[in-house]
N, CA, C and O atoms as CSV, one atom per row, in Angstrom:
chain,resi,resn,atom,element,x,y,z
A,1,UNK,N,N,98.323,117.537,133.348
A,1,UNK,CA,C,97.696,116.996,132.164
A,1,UNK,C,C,98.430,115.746,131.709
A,1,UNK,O,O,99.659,115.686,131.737
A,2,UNK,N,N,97.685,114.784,131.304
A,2,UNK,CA,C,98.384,113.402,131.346
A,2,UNK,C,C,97.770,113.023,129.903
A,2,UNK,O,O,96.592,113.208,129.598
A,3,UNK,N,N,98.764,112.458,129.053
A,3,UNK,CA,C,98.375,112.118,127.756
A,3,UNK,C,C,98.513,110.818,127.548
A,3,UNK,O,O,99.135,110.015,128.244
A,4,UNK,N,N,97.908,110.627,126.556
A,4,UNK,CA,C,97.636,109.041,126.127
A,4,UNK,C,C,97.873,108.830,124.891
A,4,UNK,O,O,97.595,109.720,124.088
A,5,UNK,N,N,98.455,107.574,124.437
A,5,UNK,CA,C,99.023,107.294,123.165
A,5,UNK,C,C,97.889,106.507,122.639
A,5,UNK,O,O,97.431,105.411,122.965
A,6,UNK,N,N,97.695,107.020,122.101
A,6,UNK,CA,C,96.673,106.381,121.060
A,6,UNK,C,C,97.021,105.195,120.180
A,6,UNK,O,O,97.690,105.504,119.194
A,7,UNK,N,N,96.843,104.435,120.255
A,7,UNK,CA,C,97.491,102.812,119.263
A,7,UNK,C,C,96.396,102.694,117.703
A,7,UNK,O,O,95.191,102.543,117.904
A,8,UNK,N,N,96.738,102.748,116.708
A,8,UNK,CA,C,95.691,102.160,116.008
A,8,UNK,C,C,96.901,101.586,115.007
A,8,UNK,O,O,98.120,101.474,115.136
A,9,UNK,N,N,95.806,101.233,113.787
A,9,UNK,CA,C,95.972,100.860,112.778
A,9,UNK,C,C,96.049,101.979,111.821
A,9,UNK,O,O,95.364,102.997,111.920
A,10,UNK,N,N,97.055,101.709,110.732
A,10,UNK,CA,C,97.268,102.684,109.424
A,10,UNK,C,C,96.046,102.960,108.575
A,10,UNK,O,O,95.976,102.185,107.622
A,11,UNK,N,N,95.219,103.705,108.636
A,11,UNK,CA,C,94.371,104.047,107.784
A,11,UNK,C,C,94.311,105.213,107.206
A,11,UNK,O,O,94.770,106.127,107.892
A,12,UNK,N,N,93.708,105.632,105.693
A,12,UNK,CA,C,93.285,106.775,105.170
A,12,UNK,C,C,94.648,106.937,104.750
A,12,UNK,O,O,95.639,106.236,104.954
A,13,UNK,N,N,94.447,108.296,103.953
A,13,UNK,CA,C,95.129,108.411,102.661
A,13,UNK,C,C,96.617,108.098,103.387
A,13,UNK,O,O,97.389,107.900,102.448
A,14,UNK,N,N,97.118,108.009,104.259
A,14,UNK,CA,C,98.829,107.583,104.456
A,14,UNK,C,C,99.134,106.816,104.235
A,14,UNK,O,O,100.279,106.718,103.794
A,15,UNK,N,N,98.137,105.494,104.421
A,15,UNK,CA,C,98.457,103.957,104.814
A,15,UNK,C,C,99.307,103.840,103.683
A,15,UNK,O,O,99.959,104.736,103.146
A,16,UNK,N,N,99.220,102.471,103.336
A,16,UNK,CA,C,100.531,101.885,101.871
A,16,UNK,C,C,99.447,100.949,101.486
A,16,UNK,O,O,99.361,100.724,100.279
A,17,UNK,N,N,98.591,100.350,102.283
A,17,UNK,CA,C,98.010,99.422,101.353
A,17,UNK,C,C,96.343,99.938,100.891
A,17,UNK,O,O,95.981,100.717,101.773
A,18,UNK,N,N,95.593,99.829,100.181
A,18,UNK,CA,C,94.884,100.530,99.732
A,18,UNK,C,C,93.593,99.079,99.355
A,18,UNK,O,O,93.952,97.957,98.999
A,19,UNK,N,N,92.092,99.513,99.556
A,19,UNK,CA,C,91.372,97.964,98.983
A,19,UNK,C,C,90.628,98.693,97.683
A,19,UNK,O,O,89.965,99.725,97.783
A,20,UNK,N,N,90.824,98.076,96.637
A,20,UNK,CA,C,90.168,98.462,95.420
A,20,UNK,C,C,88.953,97.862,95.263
A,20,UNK,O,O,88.827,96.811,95.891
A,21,UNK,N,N,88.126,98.181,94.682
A,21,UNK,CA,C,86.937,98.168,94.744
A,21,UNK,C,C,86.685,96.919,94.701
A,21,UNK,O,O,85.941,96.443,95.558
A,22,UNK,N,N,87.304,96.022,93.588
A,22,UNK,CA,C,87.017,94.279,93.697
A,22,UNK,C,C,87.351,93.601,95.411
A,22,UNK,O,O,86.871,92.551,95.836
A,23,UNK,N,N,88.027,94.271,95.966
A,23,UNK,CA,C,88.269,94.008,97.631
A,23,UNK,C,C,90.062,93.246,97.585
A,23,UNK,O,O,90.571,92.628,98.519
A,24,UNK,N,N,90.747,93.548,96.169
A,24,UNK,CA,C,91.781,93.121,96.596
A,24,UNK,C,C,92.883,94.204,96.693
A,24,UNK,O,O,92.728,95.238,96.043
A,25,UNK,N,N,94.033,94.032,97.492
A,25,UNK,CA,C,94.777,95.160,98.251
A,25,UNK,C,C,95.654,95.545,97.313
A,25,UNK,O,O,96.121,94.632,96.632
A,26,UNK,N,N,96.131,97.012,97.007
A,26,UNK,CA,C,97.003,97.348,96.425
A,26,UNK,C,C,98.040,98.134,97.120
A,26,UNK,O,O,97.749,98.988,97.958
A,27,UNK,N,N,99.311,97.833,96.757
A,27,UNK,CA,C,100.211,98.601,97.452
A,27,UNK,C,C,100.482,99.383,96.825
A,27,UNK,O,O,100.947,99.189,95.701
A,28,UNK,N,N,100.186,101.135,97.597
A,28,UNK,CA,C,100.691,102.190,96.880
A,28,UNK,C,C,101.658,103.072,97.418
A,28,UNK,O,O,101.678,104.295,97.278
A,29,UNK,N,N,102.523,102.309,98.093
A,29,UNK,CA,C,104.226,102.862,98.170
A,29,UNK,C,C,105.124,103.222,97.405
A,29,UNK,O,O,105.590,102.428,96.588
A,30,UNK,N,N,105.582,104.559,97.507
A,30,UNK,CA,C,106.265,105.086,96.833
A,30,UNK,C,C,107.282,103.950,96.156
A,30,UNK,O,O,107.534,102.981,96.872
A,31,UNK,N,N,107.789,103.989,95.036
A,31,UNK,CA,C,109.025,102.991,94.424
A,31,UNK,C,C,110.331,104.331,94.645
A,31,UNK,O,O,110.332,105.541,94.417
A,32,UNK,N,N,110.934,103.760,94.973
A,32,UNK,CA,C,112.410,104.846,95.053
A,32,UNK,C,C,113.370,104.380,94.490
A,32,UNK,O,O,114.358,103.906,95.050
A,33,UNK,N,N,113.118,104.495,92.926
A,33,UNK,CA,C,114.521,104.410,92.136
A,33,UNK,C,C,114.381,105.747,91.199
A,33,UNK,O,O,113.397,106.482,91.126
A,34,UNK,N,N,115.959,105.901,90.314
A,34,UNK,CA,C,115.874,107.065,89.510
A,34,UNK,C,C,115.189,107.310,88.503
A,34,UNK,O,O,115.365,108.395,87.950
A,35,UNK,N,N,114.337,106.496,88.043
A,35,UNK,CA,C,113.358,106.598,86.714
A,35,UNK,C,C,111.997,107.161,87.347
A,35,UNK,O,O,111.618,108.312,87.131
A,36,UNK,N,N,111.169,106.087,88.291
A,36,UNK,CA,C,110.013,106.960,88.865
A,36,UNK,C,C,110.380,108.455,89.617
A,36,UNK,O,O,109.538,109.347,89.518
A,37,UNK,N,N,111.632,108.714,90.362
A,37,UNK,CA,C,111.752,110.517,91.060
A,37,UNK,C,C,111.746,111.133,89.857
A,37,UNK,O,O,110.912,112.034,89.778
A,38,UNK,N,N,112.415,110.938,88.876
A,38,UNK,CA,C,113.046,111.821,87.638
A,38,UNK,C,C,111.159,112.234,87.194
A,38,UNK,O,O,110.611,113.320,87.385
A,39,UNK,N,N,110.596,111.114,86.651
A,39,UNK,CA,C,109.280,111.143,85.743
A,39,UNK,C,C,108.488,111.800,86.696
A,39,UNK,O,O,107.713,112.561,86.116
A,40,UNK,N,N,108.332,111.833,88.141
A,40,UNK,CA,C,107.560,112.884,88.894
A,40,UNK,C,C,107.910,114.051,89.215
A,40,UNK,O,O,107.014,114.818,89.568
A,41,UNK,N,N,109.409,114.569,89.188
A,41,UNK,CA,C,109.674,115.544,89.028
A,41,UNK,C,C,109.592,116.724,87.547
A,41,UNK,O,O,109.403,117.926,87.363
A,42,UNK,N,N,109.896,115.353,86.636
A,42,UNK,CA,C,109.448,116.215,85.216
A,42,UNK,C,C,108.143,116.384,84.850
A,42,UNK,O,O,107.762,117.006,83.858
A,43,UNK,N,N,107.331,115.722,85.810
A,43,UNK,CA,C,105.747,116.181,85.389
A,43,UNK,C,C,105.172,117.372,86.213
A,43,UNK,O,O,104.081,117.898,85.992
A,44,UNK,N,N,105.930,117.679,87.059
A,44,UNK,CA,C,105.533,118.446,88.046
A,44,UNK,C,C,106.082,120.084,87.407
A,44,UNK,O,O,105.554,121.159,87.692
A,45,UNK,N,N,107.401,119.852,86.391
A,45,UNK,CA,C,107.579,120.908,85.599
A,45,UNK,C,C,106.694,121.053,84.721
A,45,UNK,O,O,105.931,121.993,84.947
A,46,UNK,N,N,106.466,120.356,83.608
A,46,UNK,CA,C,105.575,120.008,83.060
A,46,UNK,C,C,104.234,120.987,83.504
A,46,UNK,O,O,103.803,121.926,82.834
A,47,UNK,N,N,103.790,120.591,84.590
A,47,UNK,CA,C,102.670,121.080,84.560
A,47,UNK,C,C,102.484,122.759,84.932
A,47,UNK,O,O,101.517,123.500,84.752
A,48,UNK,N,N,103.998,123.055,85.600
A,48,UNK,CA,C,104.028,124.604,85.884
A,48,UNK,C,C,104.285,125.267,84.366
A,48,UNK,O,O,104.067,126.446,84.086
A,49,UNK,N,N,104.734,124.373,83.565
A,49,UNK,CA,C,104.987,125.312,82.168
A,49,UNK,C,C,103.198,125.716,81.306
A,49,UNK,O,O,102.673,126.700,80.786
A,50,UNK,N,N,102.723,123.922,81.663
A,50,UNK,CA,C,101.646,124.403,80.817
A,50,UNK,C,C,100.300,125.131,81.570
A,50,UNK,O,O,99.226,125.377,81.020
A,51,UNK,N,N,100.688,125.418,83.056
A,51,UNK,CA,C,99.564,126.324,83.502
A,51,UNK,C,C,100.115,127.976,83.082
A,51,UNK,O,O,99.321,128.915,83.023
A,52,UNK,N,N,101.548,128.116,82.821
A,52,UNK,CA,C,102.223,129.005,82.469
A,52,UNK,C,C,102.478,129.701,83.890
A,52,UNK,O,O,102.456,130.913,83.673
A,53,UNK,N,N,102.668,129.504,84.999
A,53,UNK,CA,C,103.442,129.283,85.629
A,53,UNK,C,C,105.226,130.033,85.798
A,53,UNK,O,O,105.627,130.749,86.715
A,54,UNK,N,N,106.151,129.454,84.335
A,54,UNK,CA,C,106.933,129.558,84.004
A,54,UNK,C,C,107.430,129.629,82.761
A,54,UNK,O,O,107.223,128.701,81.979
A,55,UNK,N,N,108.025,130.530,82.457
A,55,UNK,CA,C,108.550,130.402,81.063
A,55,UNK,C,C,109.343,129.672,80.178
A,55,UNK,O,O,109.815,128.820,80.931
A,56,UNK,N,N,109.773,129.465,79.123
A,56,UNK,CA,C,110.296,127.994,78.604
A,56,UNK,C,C,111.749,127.996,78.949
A,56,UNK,O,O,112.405,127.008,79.282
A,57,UNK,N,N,112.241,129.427,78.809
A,57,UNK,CA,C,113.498,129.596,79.455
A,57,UNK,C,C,113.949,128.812,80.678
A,57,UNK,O,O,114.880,128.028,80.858
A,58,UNK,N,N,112.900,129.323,81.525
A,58,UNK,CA,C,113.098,128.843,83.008
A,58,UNK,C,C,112.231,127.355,83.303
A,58,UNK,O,O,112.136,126.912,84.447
A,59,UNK,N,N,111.588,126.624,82.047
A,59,UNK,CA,C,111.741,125.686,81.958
A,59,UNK,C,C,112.467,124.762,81.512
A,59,UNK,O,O,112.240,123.582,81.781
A,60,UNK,N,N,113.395,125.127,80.806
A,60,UNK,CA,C,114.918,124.215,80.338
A,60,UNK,C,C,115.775,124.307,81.568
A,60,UNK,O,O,116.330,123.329,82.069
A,61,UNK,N,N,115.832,125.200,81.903
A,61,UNK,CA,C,116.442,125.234,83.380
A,61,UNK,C,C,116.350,124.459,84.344
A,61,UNK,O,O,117.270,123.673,84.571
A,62,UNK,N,N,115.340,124.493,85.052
A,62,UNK,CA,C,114.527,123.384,85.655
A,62,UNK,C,C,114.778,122.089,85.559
A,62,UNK,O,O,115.279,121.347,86.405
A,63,UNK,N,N,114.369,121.827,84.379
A,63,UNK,CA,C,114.787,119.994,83.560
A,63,UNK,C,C,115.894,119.683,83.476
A,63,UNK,O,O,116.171,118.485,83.537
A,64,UNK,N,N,117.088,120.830,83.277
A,64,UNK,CA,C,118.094,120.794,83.195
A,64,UNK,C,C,118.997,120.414,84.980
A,64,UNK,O,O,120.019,119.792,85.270
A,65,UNK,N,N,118.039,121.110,85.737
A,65,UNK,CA,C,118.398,120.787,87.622
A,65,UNK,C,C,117.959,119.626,88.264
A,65,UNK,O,O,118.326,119.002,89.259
A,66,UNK,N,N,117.170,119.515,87.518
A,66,UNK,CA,C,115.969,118.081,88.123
A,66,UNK,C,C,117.114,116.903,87.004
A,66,UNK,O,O,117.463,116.030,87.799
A,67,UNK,N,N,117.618,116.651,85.922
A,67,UNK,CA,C,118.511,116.073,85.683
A,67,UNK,C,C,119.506,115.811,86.001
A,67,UNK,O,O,119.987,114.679,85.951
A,68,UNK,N,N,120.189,117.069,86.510
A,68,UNK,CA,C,121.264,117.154,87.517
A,68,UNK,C,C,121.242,116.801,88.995
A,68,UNK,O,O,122.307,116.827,89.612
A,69,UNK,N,N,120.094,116.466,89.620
A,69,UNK,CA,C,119.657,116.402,91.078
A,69,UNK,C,C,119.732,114.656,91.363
A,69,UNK,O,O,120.164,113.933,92.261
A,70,UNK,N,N,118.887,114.424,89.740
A,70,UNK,CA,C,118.480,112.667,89.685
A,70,UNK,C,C,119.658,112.075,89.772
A,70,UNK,O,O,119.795,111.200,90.628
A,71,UNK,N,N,120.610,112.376,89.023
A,71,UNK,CA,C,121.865,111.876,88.682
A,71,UNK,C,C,122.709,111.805,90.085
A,71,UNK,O,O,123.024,110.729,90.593
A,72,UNK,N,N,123.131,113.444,90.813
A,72,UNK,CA,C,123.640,113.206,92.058
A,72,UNK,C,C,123.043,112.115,93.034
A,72,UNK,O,O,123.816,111.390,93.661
A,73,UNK,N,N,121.900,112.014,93.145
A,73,UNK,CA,C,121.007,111.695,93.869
A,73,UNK,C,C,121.264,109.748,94.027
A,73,UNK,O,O,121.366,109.017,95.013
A,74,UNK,N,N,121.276,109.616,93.286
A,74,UNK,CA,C,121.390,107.960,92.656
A,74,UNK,C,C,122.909,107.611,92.011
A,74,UNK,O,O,123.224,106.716,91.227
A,75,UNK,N,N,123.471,108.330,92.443
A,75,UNK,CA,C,125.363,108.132,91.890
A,75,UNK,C,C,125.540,107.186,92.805
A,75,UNK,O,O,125.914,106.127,92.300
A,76,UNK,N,N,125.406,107.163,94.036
A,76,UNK,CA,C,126.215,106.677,94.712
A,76,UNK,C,C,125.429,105.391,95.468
A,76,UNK,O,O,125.800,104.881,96.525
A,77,UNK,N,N,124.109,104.941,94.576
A,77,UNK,CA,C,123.163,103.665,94.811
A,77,UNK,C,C,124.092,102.702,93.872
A,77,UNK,O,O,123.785,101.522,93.704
């Protein structure tokens, strides 16, 4: 059995660049600094508290790790 590499172009939801409806391109690559990880990680608590999910207990917790994670995480940028 003999395989073949398929060559294309980046398309569909992976790509990075994206055409908005007026036809001009947007780049939707992740930004990787500590303000955007922190704000997607706290929304992502966020949203397990208010589907209830988790309790508030074990949501201070949480915020409290995801603070502690951001911080290690970006110490040494």
């Amino acid at each position: 059995m003999a395989t073949k590499k398929i060559i294309g172009k980046d398309i569909g939801n992976n790509s990075i660049d994206k055409t908005a409806k007026g036809g001009d391109k947007i780049n939707t690559q992740n930004t990787n600094d500590k303000i955007s990880t922190e704000l997607w990680m706290q929304h992502f608590a966020n949203a397990l508290v208010n589907q209830n999910a988790i309790d508030e207990k074990t949501y201070k917790k949480l915020m409290t790790k995801i603070n502690t994670e951001v911080n290690r995480r970006y110490s040494a940028h």
